[in-house]
HTML snippet that shows the backbone in 3Dmol.js (N, CA, C, O; Angstrom):
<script src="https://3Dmol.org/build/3Dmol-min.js"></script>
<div id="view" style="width:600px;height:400px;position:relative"></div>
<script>
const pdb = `
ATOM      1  N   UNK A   1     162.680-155.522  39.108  1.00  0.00           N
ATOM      2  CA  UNK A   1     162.487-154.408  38.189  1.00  0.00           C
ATOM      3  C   UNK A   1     163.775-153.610  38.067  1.00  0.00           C
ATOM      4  O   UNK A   1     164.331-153.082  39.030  1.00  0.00           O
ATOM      5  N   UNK A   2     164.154-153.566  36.972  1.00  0.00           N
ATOM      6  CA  UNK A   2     165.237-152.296  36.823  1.00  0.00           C
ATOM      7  C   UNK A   2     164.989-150.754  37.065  1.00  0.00           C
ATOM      8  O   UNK A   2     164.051-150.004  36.795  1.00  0.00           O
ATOM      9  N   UNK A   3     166.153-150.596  37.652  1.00  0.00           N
ATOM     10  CA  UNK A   3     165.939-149.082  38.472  1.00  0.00           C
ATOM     11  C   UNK A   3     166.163-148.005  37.316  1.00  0.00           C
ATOM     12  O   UNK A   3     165.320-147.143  37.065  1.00  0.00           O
ATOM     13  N   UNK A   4     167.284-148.123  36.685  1.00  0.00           N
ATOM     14  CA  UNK A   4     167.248-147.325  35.039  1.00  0.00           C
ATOM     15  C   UNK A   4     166.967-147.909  34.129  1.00  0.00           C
ATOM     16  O   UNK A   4     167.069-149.123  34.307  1.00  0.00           O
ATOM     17  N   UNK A   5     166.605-147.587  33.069  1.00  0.00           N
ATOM     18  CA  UNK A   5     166.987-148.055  31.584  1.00  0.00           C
ATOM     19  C   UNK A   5     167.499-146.962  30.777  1.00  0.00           C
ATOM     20  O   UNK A   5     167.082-145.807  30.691  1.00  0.00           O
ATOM     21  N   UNK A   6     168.448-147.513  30.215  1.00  0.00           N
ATOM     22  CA  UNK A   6     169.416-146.731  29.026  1.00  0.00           C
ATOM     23  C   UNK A   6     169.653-147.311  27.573  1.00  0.00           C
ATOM     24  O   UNK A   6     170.175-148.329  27.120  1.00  0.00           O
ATOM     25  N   UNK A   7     168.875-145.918  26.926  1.00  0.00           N
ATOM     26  CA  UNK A   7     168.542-146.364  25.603  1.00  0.00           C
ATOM     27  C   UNK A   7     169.905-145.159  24.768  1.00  0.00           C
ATOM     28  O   UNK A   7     170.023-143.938  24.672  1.00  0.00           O
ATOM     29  N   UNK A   8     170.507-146.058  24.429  1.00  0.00           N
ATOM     30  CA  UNK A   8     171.287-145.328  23.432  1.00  0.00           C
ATOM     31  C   UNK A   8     170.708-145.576  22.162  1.00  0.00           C
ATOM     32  O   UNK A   8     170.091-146.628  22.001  1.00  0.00           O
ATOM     33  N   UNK A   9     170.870-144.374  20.801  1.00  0.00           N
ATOM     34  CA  UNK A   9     171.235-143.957  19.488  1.00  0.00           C
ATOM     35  C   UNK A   9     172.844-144.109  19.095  1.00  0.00           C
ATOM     36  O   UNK A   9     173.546-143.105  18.973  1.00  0.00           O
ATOM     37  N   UNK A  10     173.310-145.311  18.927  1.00  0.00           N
ATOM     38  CA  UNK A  10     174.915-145.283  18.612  1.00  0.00           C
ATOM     39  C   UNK A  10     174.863-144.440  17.191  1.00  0.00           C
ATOM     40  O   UNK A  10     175.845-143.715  17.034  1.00  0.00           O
ATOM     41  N   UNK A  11     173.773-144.410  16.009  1.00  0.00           N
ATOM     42  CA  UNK A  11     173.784-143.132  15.455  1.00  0.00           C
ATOM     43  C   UNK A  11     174.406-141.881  15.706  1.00  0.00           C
ATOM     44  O   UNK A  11     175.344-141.386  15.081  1.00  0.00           O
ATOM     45  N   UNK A  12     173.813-141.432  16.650  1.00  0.00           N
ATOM     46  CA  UNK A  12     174.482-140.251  17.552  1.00  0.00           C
ATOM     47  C   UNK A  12     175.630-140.390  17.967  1.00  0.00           C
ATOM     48  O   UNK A  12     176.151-139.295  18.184  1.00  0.00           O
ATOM     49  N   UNK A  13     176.074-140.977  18.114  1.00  0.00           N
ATOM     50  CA  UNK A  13     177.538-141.558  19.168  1.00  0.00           C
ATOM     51  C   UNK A  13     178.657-141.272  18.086  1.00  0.00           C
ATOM     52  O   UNK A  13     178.951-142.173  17.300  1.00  0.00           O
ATOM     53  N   UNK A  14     179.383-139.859  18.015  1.00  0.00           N
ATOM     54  CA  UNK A  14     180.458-139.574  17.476  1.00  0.00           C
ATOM     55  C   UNK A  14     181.640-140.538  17.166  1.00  0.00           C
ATOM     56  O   UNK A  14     182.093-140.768  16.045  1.00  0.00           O
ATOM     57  N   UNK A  15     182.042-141.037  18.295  1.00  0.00           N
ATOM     58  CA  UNK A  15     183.004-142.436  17.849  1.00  0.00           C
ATOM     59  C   UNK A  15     182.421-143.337  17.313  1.00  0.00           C
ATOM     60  O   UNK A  15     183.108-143.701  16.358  1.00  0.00           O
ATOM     61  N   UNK A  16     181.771-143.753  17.368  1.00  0.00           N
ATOM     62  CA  UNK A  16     181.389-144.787  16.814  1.00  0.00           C
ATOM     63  C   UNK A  16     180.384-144.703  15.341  1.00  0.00           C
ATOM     64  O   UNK A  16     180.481-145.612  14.517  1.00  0.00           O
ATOM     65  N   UNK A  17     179.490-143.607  15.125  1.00  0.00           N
ATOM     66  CA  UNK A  17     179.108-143.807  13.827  1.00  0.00           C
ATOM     67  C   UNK A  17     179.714-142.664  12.798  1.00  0.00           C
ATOM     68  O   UNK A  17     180.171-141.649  13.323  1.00  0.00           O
ATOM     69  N   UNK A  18     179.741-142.789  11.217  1.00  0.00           N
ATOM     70  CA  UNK A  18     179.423-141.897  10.672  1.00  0.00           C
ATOM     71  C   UNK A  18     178.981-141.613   9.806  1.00  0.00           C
ATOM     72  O   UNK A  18     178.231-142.453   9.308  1.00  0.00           O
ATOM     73  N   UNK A  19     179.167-140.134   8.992  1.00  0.00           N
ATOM     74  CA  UNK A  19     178.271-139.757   7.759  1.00  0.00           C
ATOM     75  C   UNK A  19     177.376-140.582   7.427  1.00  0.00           C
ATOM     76  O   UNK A  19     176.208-140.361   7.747  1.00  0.00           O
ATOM     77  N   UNK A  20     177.788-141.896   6.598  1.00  0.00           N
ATOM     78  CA  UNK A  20     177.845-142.696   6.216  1.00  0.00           C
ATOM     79  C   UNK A  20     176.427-143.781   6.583  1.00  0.00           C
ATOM     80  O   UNK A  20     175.424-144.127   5.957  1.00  0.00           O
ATOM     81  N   UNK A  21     176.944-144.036   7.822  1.00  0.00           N
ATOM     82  CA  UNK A  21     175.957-144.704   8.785  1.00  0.00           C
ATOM     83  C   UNK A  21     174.603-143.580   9.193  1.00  0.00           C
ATOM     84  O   UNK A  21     173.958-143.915  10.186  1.00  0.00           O
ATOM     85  N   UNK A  22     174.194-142.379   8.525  1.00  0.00           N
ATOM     86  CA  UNK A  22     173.244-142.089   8.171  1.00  0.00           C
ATOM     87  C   UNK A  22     172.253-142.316   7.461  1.00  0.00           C
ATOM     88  O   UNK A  22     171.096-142.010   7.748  1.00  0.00           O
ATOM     89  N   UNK A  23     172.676-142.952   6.330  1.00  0.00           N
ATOM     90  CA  UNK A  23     171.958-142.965   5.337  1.00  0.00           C
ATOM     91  C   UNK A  23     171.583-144.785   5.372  1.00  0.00           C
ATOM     92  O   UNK A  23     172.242-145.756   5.745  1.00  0.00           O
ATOM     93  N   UNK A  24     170.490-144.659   4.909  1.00  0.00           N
ATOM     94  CA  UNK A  24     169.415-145.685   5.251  1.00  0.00           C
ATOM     95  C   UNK A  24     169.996-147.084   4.345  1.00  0.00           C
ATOM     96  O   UNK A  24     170.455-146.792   3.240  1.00  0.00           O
ATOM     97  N   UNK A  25     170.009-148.125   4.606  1.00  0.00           N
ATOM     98  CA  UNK A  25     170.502-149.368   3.838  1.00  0.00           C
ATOM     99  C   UNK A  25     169.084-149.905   3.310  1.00  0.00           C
ATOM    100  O   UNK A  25     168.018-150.045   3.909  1.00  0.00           O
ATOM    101  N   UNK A  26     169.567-150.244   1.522  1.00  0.00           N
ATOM    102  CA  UNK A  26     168.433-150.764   0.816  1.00  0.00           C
ATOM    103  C   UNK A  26     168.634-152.050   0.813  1.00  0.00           C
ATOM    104  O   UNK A  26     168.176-152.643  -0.163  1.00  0.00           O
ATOM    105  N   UNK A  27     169.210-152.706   1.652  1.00  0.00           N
ATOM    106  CA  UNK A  27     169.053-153.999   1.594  1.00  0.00           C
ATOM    107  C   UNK A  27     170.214-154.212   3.103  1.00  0.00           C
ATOM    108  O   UNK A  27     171.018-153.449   3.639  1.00  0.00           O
ATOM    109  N   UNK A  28     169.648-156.070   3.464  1.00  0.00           N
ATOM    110  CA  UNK A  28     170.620-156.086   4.883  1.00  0.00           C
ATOM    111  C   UNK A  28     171.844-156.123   4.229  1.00  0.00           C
ATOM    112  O   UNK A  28     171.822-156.564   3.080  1.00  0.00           O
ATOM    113  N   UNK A  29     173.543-155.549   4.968  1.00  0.00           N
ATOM    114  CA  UNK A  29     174.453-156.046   4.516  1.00  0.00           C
ATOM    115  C   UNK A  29     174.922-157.620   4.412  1.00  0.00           C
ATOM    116  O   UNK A  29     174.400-158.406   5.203  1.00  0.00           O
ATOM    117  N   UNK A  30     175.806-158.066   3.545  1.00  0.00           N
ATOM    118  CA  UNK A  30     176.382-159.007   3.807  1.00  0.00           C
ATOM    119  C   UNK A  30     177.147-159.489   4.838  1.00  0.00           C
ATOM    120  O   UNK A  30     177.819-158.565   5.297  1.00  0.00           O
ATOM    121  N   UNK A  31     177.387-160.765   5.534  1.00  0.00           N
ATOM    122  CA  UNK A  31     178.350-160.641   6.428  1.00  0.00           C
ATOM    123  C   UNK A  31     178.907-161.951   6.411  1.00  0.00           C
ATOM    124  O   UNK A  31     178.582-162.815   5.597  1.00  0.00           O
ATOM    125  N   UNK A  32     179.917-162.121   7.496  1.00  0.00           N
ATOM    126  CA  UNK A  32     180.588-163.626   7.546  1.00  0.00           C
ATOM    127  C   UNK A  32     181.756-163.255   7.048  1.00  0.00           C
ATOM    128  O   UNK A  32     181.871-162.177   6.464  1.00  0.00           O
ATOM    129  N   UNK A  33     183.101-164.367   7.267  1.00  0.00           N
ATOM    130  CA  UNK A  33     184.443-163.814   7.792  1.00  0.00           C
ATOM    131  C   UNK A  33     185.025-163.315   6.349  1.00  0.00           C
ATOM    132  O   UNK A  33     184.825-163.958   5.319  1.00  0.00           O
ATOM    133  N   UNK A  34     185.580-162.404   6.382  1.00  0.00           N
ATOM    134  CA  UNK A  34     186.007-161.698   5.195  1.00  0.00           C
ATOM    135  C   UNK A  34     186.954-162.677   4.518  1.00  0.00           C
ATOM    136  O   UNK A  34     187.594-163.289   5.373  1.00  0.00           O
ATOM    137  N   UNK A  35     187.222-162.989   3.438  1.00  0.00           N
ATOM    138  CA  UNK A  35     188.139-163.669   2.786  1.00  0.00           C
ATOM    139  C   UNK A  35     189.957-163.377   3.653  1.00  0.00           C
ATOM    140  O   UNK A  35     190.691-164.279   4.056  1.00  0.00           O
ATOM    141  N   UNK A  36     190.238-161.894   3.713  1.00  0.00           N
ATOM    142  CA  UNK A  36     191.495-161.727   4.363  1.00  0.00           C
ATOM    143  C   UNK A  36     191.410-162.028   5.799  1.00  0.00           C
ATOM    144  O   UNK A  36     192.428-162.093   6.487  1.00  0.00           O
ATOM    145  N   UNK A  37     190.510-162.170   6.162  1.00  0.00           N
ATOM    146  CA  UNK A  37     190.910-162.956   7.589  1.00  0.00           C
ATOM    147  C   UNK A  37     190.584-164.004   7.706  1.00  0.00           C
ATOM    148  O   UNK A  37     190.133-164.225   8.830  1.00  0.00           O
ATOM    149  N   UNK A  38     190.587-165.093   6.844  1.00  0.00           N
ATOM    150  CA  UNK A  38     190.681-166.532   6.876  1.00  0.00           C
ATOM    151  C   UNK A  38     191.780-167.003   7.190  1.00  0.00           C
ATOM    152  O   UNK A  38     192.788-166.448   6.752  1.00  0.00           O
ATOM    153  N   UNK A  39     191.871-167.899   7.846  1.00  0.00           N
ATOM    154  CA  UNK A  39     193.302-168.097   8.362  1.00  0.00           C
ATOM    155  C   UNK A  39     194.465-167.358   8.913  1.00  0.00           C
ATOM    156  O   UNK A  39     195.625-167.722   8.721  1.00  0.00           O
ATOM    157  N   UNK A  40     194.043-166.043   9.780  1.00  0.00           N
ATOM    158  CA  UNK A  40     194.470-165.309  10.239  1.00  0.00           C
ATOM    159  C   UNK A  40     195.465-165.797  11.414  1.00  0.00           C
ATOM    160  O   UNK A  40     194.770-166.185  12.353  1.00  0.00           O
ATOM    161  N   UNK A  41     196.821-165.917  11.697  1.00  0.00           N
ATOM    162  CA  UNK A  41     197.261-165.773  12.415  1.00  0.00           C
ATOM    163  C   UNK A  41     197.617-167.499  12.481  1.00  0.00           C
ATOM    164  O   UNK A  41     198.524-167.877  13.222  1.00  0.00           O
ATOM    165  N   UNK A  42     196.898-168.409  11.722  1.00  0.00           N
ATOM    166  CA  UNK A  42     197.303-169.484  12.058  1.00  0.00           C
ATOM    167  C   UNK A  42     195.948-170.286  13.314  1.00  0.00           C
ATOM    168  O   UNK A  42     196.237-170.901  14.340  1.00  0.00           O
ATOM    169  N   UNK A  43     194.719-170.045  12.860  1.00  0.00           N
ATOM    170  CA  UNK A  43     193.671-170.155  13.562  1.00  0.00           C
ATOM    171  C   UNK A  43     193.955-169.798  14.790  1.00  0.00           C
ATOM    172  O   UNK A  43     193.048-170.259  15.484  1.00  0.00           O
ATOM    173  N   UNK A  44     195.035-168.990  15.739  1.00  0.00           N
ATOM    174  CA  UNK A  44     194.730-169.125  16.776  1.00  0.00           C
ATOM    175  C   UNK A  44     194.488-167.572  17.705  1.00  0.00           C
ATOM    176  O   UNK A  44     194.725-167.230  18.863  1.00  0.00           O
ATOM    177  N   UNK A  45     193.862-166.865  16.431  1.00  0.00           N
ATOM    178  CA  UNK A  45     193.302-165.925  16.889  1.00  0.00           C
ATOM    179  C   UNK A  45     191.767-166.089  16.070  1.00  0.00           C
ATOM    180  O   UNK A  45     191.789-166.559  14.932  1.00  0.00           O
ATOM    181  N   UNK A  46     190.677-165.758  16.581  1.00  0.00           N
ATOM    182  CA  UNK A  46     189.514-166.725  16.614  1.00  0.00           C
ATOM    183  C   UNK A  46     188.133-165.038  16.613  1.00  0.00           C
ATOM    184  O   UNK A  46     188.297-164.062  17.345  1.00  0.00           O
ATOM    185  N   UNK A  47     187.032-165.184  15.684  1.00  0.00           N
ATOM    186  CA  UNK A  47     186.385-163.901  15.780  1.00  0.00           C
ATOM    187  C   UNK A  47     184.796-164.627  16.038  1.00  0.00           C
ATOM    188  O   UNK A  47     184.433-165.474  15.221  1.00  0.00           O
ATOM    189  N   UNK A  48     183.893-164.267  17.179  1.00  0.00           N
ATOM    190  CA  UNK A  48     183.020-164.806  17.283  1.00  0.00           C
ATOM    191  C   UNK A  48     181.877-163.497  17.015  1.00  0.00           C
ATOM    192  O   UNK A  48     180.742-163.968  17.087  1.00  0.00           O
ATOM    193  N   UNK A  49     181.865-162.851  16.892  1.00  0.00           N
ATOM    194  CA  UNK A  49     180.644-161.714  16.691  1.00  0.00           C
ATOM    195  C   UNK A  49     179.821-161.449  15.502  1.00  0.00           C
ATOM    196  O   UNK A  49     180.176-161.521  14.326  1.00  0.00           O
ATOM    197  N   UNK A  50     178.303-161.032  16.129  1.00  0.00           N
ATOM    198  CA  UNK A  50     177.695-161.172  14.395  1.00  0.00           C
ATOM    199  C   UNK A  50     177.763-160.961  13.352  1.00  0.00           C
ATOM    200  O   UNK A  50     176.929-161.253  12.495  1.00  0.00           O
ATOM    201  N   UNK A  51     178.878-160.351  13.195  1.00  0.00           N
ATOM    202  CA  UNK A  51     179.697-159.897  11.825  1.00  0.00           C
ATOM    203  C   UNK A  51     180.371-160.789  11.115  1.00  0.00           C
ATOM    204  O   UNK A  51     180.745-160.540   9.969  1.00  0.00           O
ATOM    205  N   UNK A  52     180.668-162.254  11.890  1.00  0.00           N
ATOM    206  CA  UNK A  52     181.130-162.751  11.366  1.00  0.00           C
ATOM    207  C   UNK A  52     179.994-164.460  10.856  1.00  0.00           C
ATOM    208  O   UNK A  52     180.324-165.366  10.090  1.00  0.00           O
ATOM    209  N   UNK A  53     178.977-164.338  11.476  1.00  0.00           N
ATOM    210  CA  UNK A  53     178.066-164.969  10.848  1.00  0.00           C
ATOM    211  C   UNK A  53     177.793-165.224   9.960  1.00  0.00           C
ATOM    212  O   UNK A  53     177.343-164.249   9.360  1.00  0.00           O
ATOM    213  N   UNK A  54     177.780-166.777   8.965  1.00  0.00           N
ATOM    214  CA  UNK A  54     177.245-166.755   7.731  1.00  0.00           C
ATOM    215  C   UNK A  54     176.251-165.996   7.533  1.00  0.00           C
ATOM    216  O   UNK A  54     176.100-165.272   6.549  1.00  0.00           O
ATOM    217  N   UNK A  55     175.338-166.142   8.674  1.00  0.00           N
ATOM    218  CA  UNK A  55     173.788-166.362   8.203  1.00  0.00           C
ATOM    219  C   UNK A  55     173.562-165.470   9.816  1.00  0.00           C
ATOM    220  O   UNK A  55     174.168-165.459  10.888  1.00  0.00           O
ATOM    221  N   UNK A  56     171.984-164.579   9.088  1.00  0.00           N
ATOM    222  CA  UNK A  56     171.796-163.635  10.311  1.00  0.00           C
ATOM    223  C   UNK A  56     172.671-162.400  10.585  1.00  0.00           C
ATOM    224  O   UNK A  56     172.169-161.658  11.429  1.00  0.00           O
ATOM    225  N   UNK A  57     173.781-162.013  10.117  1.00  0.00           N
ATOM    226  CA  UNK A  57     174.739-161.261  10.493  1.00  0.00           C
ATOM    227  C   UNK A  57     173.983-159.963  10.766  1.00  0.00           C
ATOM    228  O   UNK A  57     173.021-159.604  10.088  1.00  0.00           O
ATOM    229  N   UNK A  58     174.539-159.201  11.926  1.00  0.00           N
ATOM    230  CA  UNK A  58     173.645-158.211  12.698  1.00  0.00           C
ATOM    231  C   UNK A  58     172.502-158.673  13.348  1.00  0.00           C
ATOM    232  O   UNK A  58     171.631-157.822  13.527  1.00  0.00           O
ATOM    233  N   UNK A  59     172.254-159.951  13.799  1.00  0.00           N
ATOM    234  CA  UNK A  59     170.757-160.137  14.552  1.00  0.00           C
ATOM    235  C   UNK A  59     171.895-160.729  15.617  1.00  0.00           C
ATOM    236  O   UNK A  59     173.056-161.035  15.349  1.00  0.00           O
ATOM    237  N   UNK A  60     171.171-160.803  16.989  1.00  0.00           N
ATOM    238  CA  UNK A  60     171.486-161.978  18.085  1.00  0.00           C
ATOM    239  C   UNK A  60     171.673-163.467  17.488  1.00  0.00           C
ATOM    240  O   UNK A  60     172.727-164.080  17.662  1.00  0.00           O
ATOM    241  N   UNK A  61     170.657-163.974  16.819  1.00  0.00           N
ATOM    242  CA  UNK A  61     171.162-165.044  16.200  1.00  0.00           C
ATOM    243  C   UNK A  61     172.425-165.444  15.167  1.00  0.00           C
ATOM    244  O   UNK A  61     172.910-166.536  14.872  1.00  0.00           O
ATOM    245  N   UNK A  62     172.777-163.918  14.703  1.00  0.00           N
ATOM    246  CA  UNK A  62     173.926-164.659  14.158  1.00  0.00           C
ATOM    247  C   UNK A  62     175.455-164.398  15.216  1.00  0.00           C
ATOM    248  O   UNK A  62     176.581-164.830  14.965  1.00  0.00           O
ATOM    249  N   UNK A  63     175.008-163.521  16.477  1.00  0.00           N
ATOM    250  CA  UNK A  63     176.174-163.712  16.841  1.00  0.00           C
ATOM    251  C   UNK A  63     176.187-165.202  17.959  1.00  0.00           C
ATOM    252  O   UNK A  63     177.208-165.740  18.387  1.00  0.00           O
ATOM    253  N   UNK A  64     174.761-165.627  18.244  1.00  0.00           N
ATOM    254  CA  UNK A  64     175.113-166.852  18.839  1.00  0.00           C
ATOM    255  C   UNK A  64     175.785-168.301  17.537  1.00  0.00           C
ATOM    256  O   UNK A  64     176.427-169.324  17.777  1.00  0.00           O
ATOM    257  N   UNK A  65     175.373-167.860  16.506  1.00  0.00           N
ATOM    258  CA  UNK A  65     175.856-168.627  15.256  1.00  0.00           C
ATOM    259  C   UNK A  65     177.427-168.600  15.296  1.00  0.00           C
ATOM    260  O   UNK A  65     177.941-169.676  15.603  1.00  0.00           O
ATOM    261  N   UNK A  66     178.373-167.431  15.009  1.00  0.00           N
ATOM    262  CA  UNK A  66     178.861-167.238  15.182  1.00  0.00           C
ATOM    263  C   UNK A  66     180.104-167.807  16.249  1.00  0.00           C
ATOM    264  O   UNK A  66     181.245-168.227  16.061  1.00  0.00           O
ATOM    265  N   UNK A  67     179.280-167.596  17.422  1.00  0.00           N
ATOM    266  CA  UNK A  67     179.667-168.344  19.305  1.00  0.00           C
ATOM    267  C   UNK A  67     180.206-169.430  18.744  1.00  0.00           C
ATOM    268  O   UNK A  67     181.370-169.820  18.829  1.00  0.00           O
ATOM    269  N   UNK A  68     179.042-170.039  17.998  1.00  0.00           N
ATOM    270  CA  UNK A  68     178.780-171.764  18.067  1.00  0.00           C
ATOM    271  C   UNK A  68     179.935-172.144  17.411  1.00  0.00           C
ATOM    272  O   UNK A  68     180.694-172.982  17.898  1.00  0.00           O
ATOM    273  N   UNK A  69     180.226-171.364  15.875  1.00  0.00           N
ATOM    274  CA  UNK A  69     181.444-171.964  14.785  1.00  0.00           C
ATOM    275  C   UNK A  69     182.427-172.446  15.692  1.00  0.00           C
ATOM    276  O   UNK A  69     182.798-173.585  15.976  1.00  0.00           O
ATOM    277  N   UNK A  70     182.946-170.705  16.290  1.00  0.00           N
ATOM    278  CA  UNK A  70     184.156-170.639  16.913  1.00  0.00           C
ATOM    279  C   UNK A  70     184.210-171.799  18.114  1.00  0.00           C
ATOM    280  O   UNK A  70     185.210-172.517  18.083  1.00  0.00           O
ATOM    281  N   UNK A  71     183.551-171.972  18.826  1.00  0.00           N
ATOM    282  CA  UNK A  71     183.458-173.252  20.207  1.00  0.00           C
ATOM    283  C   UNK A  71     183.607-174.332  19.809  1.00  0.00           C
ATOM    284  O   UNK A  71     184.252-175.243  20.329  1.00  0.00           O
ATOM    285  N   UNK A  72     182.705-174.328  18.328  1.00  0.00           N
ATOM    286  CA  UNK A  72     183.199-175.955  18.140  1.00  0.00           C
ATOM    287  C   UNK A  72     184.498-175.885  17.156  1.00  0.00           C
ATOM    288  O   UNK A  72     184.839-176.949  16.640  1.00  0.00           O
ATOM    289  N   UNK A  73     184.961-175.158  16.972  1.00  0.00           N
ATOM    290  CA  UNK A  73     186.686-175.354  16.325  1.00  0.00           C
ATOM    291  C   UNK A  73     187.329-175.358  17.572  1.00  0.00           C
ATOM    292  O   UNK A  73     188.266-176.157  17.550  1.00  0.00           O
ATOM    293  N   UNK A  74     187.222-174.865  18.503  1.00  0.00           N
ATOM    294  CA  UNK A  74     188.256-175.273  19.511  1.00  0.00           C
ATOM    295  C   UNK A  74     188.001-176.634  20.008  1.00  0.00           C
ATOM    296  O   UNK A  74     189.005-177.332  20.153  1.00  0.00           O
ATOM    297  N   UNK A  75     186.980-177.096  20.266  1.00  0.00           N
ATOM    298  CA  UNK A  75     186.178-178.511  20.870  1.00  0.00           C
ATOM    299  C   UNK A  75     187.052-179.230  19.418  1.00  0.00           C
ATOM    300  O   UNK A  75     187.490-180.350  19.682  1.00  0.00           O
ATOM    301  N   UNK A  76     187.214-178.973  18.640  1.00  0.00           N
ATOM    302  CA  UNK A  76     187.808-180.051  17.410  1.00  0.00           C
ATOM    303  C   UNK A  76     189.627-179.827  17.682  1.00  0.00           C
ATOM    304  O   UNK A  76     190.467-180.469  17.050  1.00  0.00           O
ATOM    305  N   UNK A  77     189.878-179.053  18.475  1.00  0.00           N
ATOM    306  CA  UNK A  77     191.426-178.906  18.560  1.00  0.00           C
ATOM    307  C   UNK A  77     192.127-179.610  20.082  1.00  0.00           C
ATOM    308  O   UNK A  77     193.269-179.926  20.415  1.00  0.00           O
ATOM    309  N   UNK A  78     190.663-179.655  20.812  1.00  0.00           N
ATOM    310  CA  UNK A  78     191.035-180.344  22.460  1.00  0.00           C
ATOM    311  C   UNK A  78     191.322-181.613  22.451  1.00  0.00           C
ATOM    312  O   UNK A  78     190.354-182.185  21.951  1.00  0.00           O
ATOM    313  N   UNK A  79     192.500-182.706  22.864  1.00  0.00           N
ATOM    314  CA  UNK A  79     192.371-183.783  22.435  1.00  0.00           C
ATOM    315  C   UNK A  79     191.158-184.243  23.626  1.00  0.00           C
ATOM    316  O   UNK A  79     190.532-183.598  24.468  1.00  0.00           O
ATOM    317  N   UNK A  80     191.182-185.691  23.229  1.00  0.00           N
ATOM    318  CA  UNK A  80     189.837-186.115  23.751  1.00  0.00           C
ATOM    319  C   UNK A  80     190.269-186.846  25.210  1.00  0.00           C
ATOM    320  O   UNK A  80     189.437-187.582  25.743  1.00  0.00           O
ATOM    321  N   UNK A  81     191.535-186.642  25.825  1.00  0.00           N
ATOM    322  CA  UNK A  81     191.948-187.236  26.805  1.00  0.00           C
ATOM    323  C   UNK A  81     192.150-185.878  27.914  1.00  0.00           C
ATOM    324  O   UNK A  81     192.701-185.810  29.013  1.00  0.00           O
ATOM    325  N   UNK A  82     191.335-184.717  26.955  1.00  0.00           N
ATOM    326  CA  UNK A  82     191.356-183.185  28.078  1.00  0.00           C
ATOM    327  C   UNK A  82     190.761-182.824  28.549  1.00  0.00           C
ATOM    328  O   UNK A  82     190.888-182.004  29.458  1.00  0.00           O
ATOM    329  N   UNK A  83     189.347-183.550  27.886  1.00  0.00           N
ATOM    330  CA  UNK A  83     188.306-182.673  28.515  1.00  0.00           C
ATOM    331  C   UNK A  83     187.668-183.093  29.669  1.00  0.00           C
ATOM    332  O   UNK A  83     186.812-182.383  30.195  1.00  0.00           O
TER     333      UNK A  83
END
`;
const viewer = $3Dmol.createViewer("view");
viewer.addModel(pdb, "pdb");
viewer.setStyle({}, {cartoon: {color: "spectrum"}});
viewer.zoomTo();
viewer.render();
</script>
């Protein structure tokens, strides 16, 4: 059994939200990797979080979606005499 639980409102949370993030969304946002960070850096800086999910973006499932892209682009860059 857990001895605390801690429920944050990141709403509330001055750094992190604002004005903005008050007001109620009429639909889910869009998400998945922005056009300007495609090919960022020369693939070898790499974004796995649900934001960057085709599909699901903002649920757990899209940041394990997400996980998955990024793991298997590196698994496609390992030669096969490394692993």
């Amino acid at each position: 059994m857990p001895k605390k639980v801690w429920i944050e409102d990141w709403a509330l949370e001055p750094h992190t939200a604002t004005r903005a993030d008050h007001i109620a969304l009429r639909h889910h946002p869009r998400y998945g990797m922005p056009p300007v960070l495609r090919g960022i850096f020369d693939g070898r800086l790499l974004f796995a979080g649900t934001e960057m999910a085709p599909e699901f973006g903002g649920f757990v499932e899209g940041a394990l979606e997400a996980a998955e892209i990024v793991a298997n682009g590196i698994l496609r860059t390992v030669p096969e005499n490394c692993g």
